[in-house]
Backbone as CSV, one residue per row, in Angstrom:
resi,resn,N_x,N_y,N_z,CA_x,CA_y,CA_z,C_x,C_y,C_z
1,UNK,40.096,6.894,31.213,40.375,5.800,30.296,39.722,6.107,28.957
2,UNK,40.698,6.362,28.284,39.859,6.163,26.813,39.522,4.589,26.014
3,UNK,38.408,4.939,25.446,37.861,3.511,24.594,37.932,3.783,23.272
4,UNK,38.439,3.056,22.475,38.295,3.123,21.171,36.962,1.723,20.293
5,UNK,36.563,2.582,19.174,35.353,1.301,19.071,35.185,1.175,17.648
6,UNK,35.105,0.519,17.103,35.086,0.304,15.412,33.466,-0.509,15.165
7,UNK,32.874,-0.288,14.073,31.822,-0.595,13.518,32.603,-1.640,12.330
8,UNK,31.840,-2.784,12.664,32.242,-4.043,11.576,30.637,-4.626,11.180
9,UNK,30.440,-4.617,10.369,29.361,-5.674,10.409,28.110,-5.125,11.132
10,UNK,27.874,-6.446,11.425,26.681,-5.915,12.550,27.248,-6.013,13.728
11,UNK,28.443,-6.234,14.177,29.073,-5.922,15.231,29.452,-4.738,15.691
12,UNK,29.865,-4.851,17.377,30.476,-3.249,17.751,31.601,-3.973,18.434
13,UNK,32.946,-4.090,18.295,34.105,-4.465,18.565,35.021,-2.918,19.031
14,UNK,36.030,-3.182,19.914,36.411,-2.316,20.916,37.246,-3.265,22.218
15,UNK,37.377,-2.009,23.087,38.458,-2.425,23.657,37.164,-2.146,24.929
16,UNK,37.179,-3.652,25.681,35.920,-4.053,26.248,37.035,-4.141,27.808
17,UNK,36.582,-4.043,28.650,37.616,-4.348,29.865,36.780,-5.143,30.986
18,UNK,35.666,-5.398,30.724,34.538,-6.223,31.081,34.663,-7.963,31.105
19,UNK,35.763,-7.791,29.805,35.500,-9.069,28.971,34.312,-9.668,27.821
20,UNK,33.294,-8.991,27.359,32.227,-8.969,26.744,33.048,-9.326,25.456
21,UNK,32.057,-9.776,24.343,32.326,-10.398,23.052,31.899,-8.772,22.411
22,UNK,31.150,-7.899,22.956,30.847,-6.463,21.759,29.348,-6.831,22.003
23,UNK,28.448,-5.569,21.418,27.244,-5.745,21.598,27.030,-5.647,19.912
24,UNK,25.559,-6.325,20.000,25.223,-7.117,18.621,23.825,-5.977,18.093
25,UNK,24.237,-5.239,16.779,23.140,-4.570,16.409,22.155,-5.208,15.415
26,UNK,20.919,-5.215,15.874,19.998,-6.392,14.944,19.679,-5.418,13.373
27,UNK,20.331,-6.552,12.590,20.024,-6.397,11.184,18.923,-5.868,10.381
28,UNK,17.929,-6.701,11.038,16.209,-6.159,10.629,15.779,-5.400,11.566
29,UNK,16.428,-4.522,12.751,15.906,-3.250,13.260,15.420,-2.428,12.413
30,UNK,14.185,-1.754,11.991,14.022,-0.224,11.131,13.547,0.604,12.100
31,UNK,12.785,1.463,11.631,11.618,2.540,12.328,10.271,1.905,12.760
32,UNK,9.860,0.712,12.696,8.480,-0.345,13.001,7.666,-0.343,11.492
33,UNK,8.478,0.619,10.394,7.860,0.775,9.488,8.268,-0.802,8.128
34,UNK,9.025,-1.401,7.942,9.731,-2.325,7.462,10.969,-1.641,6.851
35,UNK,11.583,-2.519,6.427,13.100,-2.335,5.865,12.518,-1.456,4.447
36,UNK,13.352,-0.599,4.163,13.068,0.653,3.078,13.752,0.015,1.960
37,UNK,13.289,0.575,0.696,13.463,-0.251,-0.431,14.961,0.325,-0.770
38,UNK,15.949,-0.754,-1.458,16.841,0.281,-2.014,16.846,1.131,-2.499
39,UNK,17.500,2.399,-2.827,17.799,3.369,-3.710,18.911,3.892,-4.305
40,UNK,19.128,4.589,-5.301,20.060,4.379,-6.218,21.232,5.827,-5.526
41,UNK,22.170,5.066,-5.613,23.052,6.439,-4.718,23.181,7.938,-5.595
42,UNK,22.996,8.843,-4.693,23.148,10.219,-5.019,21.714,10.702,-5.754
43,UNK,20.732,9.364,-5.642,19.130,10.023,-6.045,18.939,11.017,-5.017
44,UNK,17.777,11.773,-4.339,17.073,13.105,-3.790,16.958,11.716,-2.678
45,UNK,16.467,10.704,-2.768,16.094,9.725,-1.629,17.259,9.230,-0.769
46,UNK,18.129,9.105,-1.741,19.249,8.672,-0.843,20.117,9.667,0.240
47,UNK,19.613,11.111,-0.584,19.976,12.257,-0.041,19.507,12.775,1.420
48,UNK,17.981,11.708,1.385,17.288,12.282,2.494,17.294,11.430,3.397
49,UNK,17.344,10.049,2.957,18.153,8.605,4.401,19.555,8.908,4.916
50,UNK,20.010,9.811,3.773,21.255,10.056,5.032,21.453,10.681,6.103
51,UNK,20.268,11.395,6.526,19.607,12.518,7.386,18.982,11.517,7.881
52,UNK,19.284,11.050,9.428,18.108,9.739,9.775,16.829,10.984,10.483
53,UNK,16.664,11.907,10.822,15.491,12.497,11.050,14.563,12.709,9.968
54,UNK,15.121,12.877,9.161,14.073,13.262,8.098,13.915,12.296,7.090
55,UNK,14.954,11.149,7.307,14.361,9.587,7.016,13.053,9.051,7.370
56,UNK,13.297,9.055,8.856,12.023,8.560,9.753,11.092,9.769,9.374
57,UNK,10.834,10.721,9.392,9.948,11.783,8.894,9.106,11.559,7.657
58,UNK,9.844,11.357,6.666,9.539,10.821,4.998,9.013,9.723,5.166
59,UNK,9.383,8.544,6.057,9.232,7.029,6.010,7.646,7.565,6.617
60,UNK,7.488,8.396,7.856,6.337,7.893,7.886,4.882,8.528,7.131
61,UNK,5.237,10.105,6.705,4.415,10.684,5.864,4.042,10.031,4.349
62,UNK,5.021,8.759,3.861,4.371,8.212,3.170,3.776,7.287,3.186
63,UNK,4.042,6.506,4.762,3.094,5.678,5.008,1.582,6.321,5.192
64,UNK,1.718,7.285,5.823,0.218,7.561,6.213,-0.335,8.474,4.808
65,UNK,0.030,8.990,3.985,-0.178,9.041,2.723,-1.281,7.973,2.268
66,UNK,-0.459,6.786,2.660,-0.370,5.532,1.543,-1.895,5.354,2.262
67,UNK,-1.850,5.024,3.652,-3.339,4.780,4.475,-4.084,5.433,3.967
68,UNK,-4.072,7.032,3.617,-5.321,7.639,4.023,-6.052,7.068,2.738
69,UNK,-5.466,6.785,1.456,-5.783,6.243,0.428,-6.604,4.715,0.539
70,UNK,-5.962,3.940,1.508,-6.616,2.811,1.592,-7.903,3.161,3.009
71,UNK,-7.661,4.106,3.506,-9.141,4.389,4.513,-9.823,4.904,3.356
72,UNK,-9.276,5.453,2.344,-10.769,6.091,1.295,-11.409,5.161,1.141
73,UNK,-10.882,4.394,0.337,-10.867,2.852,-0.519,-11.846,2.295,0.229
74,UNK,-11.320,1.420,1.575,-12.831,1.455,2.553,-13.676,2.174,3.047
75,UNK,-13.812,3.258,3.121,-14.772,4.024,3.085,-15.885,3.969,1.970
76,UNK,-15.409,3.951,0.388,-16.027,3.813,-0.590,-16.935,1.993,-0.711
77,UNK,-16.677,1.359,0.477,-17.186,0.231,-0.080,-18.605,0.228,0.536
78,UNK,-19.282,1.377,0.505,-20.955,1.528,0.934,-21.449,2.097,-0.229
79,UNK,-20.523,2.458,-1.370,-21.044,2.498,-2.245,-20.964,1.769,-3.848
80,UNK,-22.129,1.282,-4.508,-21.873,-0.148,-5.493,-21.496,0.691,-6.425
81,UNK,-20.150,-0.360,-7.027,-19.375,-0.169,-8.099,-18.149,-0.498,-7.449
82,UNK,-17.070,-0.865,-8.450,-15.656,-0.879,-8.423,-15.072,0.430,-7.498
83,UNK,-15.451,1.430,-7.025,-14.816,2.812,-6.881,-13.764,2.579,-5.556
84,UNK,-14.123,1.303,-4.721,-13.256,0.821,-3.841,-11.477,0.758,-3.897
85,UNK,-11.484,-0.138,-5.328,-10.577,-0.868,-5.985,-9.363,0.456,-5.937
86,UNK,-9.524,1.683,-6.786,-8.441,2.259,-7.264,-7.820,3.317,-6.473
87,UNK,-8.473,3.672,-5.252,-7.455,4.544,-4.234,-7.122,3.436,-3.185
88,UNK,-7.416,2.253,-2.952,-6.538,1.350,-2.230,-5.328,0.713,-2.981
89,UNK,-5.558,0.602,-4.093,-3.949,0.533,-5.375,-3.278,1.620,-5.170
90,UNK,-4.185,2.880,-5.028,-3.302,3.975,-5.314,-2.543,4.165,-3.749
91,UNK,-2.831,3.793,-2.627,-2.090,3.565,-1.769,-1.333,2.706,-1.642
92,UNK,-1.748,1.505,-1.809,-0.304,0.768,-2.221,0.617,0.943,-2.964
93,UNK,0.191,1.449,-4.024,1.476,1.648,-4.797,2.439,2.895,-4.060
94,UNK,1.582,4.001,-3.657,2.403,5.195,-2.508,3.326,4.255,-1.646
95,UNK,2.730,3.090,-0.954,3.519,2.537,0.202,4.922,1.956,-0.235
96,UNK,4.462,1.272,-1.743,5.560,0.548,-2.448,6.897,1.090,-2.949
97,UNK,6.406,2.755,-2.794,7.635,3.200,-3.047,9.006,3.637,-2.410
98,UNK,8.478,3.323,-1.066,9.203,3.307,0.386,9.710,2.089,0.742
99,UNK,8.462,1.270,1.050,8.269,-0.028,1.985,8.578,-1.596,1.104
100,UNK,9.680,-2.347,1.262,9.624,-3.701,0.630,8.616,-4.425,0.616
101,UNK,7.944,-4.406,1.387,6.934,-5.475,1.858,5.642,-5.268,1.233
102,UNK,5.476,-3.958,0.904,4.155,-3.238,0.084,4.661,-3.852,-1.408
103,UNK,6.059,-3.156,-1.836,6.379,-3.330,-3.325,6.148,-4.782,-3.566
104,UNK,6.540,-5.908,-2.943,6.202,-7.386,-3.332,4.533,-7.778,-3.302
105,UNK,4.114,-7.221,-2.500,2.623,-6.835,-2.553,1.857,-6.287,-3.545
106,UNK,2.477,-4.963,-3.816,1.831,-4.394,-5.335,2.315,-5.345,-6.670
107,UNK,3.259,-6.149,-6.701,4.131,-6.006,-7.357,3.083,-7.755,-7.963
108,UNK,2.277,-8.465,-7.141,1.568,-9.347,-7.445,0.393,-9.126,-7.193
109,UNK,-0.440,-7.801,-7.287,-1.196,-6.980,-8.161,-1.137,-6.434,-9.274
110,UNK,-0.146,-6.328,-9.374,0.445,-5.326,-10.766,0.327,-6.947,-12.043
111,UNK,1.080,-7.921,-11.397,0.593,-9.067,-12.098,-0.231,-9.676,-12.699
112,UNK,-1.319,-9.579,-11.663,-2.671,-10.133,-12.328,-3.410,-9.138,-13.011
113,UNK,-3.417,-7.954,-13.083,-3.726,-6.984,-14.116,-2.918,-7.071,-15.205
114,UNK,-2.110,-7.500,-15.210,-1.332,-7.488,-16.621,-1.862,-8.908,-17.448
115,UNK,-2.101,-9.599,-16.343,-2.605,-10.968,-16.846,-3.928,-11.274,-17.525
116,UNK,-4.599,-10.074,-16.393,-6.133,-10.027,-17.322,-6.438,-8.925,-18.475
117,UNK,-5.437,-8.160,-18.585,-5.235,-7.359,-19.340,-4.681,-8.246,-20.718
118,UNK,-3.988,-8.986,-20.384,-3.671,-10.231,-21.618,-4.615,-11.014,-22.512
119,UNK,-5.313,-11.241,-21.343,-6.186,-12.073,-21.426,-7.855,-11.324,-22.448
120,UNK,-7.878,-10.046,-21.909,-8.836,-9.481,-22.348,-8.436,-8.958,-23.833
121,UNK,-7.089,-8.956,-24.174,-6.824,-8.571,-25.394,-6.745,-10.043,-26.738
122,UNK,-6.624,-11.004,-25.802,-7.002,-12.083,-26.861,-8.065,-12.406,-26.684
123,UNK,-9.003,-12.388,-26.152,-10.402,-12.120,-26.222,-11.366,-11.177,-26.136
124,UNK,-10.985,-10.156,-26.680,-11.958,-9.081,-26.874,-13.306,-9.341,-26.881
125,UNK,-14.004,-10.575,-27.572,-15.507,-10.148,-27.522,-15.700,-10.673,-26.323
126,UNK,-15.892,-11.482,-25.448,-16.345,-11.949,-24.464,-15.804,-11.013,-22.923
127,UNK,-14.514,-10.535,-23.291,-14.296,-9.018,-21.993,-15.334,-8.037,-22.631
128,UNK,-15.831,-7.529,-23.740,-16.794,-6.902,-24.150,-17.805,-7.031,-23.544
129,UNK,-18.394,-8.281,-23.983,-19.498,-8.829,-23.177,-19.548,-8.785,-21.832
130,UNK,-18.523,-9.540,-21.108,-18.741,-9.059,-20.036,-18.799,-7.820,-19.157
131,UNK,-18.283,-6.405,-19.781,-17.556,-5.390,-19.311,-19.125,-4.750,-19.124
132,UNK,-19.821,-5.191,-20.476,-21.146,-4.289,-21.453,-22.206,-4.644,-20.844
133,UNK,-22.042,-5.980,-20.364,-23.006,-6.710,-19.241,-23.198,-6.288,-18.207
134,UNK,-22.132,-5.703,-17.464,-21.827,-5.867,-16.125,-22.500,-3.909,-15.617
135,UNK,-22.207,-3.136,-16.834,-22.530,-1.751,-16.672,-24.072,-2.374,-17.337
136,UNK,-24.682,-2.789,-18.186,-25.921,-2.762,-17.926,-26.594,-3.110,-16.753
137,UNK,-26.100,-4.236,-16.084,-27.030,-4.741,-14.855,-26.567,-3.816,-14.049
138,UNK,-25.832,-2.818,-14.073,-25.374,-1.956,-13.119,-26.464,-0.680,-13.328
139,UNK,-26.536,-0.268,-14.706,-27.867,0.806,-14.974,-29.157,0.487,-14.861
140,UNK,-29.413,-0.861,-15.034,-30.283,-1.418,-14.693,-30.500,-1.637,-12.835
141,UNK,-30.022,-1.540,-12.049,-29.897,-1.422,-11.069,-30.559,-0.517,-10.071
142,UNK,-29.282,0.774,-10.700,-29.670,2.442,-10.858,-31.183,2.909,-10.467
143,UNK,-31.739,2.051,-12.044,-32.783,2.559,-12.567,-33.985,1.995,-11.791
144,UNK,-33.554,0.980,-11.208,-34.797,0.038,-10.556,-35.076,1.287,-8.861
145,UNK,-33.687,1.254,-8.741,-33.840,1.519,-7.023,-34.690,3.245,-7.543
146,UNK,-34.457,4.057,-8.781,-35.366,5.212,-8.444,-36.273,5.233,-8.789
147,UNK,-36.843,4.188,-9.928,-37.826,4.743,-10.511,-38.914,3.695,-9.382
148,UNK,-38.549,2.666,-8.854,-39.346,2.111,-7.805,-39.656,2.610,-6.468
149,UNK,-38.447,3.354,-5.999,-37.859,4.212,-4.578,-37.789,2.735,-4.338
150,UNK,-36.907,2.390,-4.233,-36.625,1.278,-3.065,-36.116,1.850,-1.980
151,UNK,-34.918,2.404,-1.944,-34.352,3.118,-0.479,-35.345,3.543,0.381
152,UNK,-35.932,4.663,-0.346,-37.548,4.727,0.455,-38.389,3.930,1.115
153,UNK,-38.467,2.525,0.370,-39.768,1.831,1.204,-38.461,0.732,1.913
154,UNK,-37.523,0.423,1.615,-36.518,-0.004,2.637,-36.361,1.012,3.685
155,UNK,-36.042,1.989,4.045,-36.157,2.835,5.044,-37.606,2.723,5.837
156,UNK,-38.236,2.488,5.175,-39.746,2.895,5.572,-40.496,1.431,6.578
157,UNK,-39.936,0.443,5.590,-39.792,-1.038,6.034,-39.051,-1.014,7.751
158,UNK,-37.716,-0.850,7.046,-37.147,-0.998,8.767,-37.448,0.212,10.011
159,UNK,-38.239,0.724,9.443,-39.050,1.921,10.499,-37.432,3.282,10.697
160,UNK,-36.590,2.908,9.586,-35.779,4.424,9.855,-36.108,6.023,9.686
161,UNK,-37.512,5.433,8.436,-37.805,7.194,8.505,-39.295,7.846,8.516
C-alpha cells in the first residue's frame, strides 16, 4: 500500500486508513535551546539552518560560548570592582544573536545604558562626581588593605594562615 502525505501547517494530512485526524507537530518544538531569532534569507545563517545538523551544532556552540562568558563574569565577582558586569553582557549579547529570549533580554539592558548614558550627558558634573568619587573610595580602599595588610591580619584573625 502506498501512502501519500503532504505538510500543511503544523499539520501532517494524508491518506490515514486508521481513521486518525493526522498527527500534530508542536509549533514551539526547538533544540531545548529556544526558538532562533529570524534571519534574513540567503545570509551565511540562513545557509547554515538549512542544514538541521549543523543548525543544532551552531545553536549550541553559541550557547556555550555565550555561558562560558557569563561563568567568567561570576567567577570575577570575588574580585571588587565592576569587572563582573562586562563579560556577562558580553555573553549575552553572544546568546542574543541566536536565541529570542536572550535578544529581549539584552535588548532591556541595552536600554538602560542608553538611558544612563542620557542621563550622564545632561549632567555631566554630578556623573563626574560620582564616577571621580567612586574610583577614589576605590583607591582609597586599595591603599588601606596594603599599606595596613588587612588580608594578612584577616587571615591571621580567622586562624587561615
Amino acid at each position: 500500500m502506498t501512502r501519500t502525505v503532504t505538510v500543511t501547517g503544523n499539520t501532517v494530512a494524508g491518506d490515514h486508513s486508521a481513521g486518525g485526524g493526522g498527527a500534530t507537530r508542536c509549533p514551539d518544538c526547538t533544540d531545548g535551546l529556544g526558538k532562533p531569532r529570524p534571519v534574513e534569507p540567503g545570509s551565511w545563517r540562513d545557509r547554515i539552518r538549512q542544514k538541521p545538523a549543523l543548525a543544532v551544532a551552531y545553536r549550541v556552540a553559541v550557547f556555550v560560548v555565550g555561558l562560558l562568558f557569563v561563568l567568567l563574569g561570576l567567577a570575577l565577582t570575588v574580585l571588587p570592582g565592576p569587572l563582573t558586569i562586562p563579560p556577562v553582557l558580553a555573553g549575552l549579547w553572544v546568546w542574543s544573536t541566536e536565541f529570542e529570549w536572550a535578544r529581549r533580554f539584552f535588548a532591556a539592558f541595552r536600554r538602560k545604558a542608553l538611558d544612563a548614558w542620557r542621563h550622564a550627558k545632561q549632567h555631566p558634573v554630578s556623573s563626574a562626581a560620582v564616577t571621580i568619587g567612586g574610583l577614589a573610595a576605590a583607591a582609597l580602599v586599595f591603599w588601606a588593605v596594603g599599606h595596613f595588610s588587612l588580608v594578612d591580619r584577616a587571615t591571621a584573625a580567622l586562624g587561615l594562615g
